[in-house]
C-alpha positions as CSV (number, residue, x, y, z in Angstrom):
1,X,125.9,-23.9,121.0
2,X,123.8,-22.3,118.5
3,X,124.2,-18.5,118.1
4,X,121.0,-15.7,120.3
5,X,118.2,-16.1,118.8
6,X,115.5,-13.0,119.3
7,X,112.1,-14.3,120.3
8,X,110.6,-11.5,121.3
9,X,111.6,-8.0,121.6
10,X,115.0,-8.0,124.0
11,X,114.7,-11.5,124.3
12,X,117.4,-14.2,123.4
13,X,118.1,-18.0,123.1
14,X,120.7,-20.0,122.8
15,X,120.4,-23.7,122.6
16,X,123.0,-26.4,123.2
17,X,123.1,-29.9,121.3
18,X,123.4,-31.4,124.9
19,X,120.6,-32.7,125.7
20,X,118.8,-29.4,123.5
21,X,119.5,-27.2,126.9
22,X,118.6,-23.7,126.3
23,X,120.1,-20.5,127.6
24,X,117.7,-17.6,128.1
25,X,119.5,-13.6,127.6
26,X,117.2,-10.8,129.0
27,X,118.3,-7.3,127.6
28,X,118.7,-4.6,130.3
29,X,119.6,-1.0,130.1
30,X,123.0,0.4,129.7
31,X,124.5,-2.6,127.7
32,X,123.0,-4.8,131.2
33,X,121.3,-8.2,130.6
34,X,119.9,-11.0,132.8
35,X,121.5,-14.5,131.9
36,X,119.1,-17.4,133.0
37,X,120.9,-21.0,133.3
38,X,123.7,-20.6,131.2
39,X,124.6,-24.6,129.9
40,X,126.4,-26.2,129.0
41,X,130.1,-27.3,128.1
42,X,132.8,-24.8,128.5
43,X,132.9,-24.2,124.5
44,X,129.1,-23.4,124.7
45,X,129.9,-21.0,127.8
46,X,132.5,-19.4,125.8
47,X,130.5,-18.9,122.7
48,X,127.7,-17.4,124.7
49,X,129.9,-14.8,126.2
50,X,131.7,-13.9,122.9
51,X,128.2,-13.5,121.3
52,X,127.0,-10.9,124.3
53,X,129.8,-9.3,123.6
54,X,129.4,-9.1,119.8
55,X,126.0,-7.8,120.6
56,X,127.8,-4.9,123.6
57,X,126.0,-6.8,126.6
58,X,127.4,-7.7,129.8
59,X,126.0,-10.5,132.6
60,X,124.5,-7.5,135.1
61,X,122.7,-10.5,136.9
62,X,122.3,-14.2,136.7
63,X,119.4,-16.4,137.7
64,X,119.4,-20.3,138.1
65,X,115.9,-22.7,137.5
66,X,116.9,-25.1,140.2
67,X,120.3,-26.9,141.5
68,X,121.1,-29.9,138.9
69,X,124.5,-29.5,138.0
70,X,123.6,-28.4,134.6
71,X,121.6,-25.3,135.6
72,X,124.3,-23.8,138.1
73,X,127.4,-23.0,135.2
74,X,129.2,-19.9,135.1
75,X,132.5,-18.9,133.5
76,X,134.9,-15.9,133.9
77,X,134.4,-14.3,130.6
78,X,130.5,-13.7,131.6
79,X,131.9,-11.5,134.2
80,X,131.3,-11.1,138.4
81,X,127.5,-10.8,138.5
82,X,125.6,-11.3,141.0
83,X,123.7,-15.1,140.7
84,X,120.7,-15.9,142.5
85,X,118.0,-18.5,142.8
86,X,115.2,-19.5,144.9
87,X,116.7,-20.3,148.7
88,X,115.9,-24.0,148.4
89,X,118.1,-24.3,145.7
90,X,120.6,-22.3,147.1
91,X,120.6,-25.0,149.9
92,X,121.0,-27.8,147.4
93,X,123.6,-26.3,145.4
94,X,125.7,-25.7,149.2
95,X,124.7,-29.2,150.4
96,X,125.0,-31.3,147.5
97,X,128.2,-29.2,146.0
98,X,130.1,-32.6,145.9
99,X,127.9,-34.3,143.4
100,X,127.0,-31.5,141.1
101,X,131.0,-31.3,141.1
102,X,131.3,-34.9,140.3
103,X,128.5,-34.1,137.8
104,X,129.8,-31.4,135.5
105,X,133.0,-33.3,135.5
106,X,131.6,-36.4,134.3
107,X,129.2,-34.8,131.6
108,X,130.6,-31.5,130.8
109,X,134.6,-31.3,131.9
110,X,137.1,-28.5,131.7
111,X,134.8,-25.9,133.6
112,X,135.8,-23.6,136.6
113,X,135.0,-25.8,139.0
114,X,135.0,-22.6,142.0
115,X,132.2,-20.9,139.9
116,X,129.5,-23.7,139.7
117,X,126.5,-23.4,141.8
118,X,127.7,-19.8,143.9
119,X,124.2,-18.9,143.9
120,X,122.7,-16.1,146.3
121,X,119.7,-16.8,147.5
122,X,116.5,-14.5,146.7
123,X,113.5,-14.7,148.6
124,X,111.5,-12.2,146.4
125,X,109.0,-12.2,143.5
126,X,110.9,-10.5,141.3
127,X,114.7,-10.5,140.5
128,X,116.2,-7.6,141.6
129,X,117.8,-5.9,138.6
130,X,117.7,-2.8,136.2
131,X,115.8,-4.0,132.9
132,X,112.5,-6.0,132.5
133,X,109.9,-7.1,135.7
134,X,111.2,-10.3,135.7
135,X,108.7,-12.9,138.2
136,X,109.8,-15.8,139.5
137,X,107.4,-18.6,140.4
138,X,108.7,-21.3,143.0
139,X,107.7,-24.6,143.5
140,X,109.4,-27.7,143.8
141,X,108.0,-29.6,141.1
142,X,111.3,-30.9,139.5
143,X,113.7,-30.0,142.3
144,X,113.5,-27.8,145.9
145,X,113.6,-24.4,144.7
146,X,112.6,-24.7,141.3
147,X,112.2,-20.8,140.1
148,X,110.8,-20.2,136.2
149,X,110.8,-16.9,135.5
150,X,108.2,-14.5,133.3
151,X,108.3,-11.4,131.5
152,X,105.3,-10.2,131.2
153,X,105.8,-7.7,128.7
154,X,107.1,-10.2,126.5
155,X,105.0,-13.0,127.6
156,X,107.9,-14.8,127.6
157,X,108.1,-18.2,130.1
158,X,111.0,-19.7,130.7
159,X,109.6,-23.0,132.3
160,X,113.1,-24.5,133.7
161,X,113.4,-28.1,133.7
162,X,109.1,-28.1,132.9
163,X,106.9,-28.2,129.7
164,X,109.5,-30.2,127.9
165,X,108.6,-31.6,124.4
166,X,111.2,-33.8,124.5
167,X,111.4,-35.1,128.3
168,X,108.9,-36.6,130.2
169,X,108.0,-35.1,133.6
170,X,111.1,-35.9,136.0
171,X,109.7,-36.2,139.3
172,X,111.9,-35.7,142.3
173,X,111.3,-38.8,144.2
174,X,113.4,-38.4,147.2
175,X,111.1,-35.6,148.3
176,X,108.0,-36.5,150.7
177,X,105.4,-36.3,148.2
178,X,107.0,-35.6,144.8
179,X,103.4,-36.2,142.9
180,X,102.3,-33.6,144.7
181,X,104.6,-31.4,144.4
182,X,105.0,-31.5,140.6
183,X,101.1,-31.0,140.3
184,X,101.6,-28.3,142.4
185,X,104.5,-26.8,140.1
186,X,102.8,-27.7,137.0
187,X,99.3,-25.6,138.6
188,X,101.3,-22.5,139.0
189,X,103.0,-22.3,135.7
190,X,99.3,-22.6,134.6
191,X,98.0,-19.8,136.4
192,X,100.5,-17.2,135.0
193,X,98.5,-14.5,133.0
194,X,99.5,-13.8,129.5
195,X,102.0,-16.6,128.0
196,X,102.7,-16.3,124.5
197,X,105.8,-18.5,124.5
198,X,107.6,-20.9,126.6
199,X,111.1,-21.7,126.8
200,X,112.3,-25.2,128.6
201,X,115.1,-26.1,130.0
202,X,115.4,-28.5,127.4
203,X,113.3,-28.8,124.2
204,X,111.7,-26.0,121.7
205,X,110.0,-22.9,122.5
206,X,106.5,-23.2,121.8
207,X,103.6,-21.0,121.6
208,X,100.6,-20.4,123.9
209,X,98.8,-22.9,123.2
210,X,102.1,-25.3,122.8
211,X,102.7,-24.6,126.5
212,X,98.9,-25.9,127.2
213,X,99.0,-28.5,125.3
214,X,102.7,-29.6,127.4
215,X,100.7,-29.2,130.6
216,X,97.7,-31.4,129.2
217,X,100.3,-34.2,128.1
218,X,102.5,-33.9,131.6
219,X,99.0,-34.1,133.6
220,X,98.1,-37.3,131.1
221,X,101.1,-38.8,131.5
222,X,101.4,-38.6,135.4
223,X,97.6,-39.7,135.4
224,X,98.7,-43.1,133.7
225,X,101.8,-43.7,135.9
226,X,100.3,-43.4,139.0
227,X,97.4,-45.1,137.9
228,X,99.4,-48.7,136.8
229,X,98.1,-47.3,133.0
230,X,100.5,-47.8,129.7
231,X,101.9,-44.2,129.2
232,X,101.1,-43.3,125.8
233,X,103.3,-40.3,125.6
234,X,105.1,-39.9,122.3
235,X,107.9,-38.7,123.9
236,X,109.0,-41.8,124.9
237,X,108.8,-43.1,121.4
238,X,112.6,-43.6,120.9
239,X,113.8,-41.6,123.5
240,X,117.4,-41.8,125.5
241,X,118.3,-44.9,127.4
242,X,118.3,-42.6,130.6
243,X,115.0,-41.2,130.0
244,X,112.9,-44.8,129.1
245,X,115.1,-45.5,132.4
246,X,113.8,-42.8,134.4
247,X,110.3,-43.8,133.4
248,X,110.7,-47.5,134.3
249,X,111.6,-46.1,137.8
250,X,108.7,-44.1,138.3
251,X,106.3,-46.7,137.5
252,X,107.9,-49.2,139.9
253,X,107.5,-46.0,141.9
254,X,104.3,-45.7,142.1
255,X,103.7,-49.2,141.7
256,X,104.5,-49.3,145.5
């Protein structure tokens, strides 16, 4: 994991070289800060709580994006905090425990396996804690439950497992209508006021009008594959097996 990174005042990222999954540290007051999705192996966990306390923070709350396996890490080091996420994720993360286990062990062994995904749920449009108004917008765009979270003092979006520059849109096809629901997900990230920068889950932070231009590629890209159109997105242009994968699927998909 590369070391926190200030983006914008209090502010602070951390990015992993698996699969470029960033880690999001809010600074609170009283040596307090909010850790958002903190990914991924159990050396990147325990350089990301070595660096907090380099810098004389502490883990006074933790928030999850949604309940893939690789969003619902915690370690001892970071400390007892209270984690939350949206309640449909919480249900995911209780539901599905089995196979997010089976999924941090195949991708990401050695972890505290009693830690992952003991999430509380918050049904609230803020996360309750003593630093920066910190909003949460729900949908279930990628996965039920999917929470991004804004500061808008910073104007600082971090977008979850959305406005990727490396990753397609990843559709959650088991749900009743997961077109739908992404184009929901994608229309409220696009309605929040104010972004200057936008973190995703994986990928580079980009500027204002990165994050638009990730919004106008995601809404082209789901136009062609629904459509039974080529997808000329250049992030398929020598991407991951799993990904070009993923993309085959959803055009047989909606090929239906």
């Amino acid at each position: 994991m590369q070391s926190l990174t200030e983006i914008a005042p209090g502010v602070l990222i951390a990015t992993s070289l698996y699969a470029v999954t960033t880690s999001t540290v809010v600074v609170g007051s009283a040596g307090g800060c909010l850790v958002i999705d903190p990914a991924v192996t159990v050396a990147d966990l325990a350089a990301l709580a070595a660096s907090l306390g380099n810098l004389g923070l502490r883990p006074a709350v933790g928030w999850s994006t949604h309940p893939h396996w690789d969003h619902v890490l915690w370690s001892r080091p970071l400390g007892d905090a209270p984690r939350y996420a949206a309640p449909a994720a919480v249900t995911i993360a209780e539901t599905e425990r089995d196979g997010i286990i089976d999924g941090v062990g195949k991708s990401a062994p050695g972890h505290d396996l009693s830690l992952i995904g003991r999430l509380r749920p918050l049904d609230a449009p803020v996360i309750p804690w003593d630093g920066p108004t910190a909003q949460v917008i729900v949908h279930d765009g990628h996965a039920p439950g999917h929470g991004a979270v804004f500061l808008p003092d910073t104007g600082v979006l971090m977008a979850g497992d959305m406005c990727s520059d490396i990753e397609i849109p990843l559709l959650d096809t088991v749900a009743a209508d997961p077109l739908g629901d992404y184009r929901t997900g994608m229309e409220r990230l696009a309605a929040v006021p104010g972004v200057r920068q936008v973190v995703p889950g994986h990928g580079h932070i980009g500027d204002a009008s990165e994050f638009h231009r990730r919004l106008a590629l995601d809404a082209a890209y789901l136009d062609a594959v629904t459509s039974g159109k080529p997808a000329d997105d250049p992030r398929l242009a020598g991407c991951p097996d799993w990904m070009r994968g993923t993309h085959e699927d959803l055009v047989r998909y909606f090929s239906r």
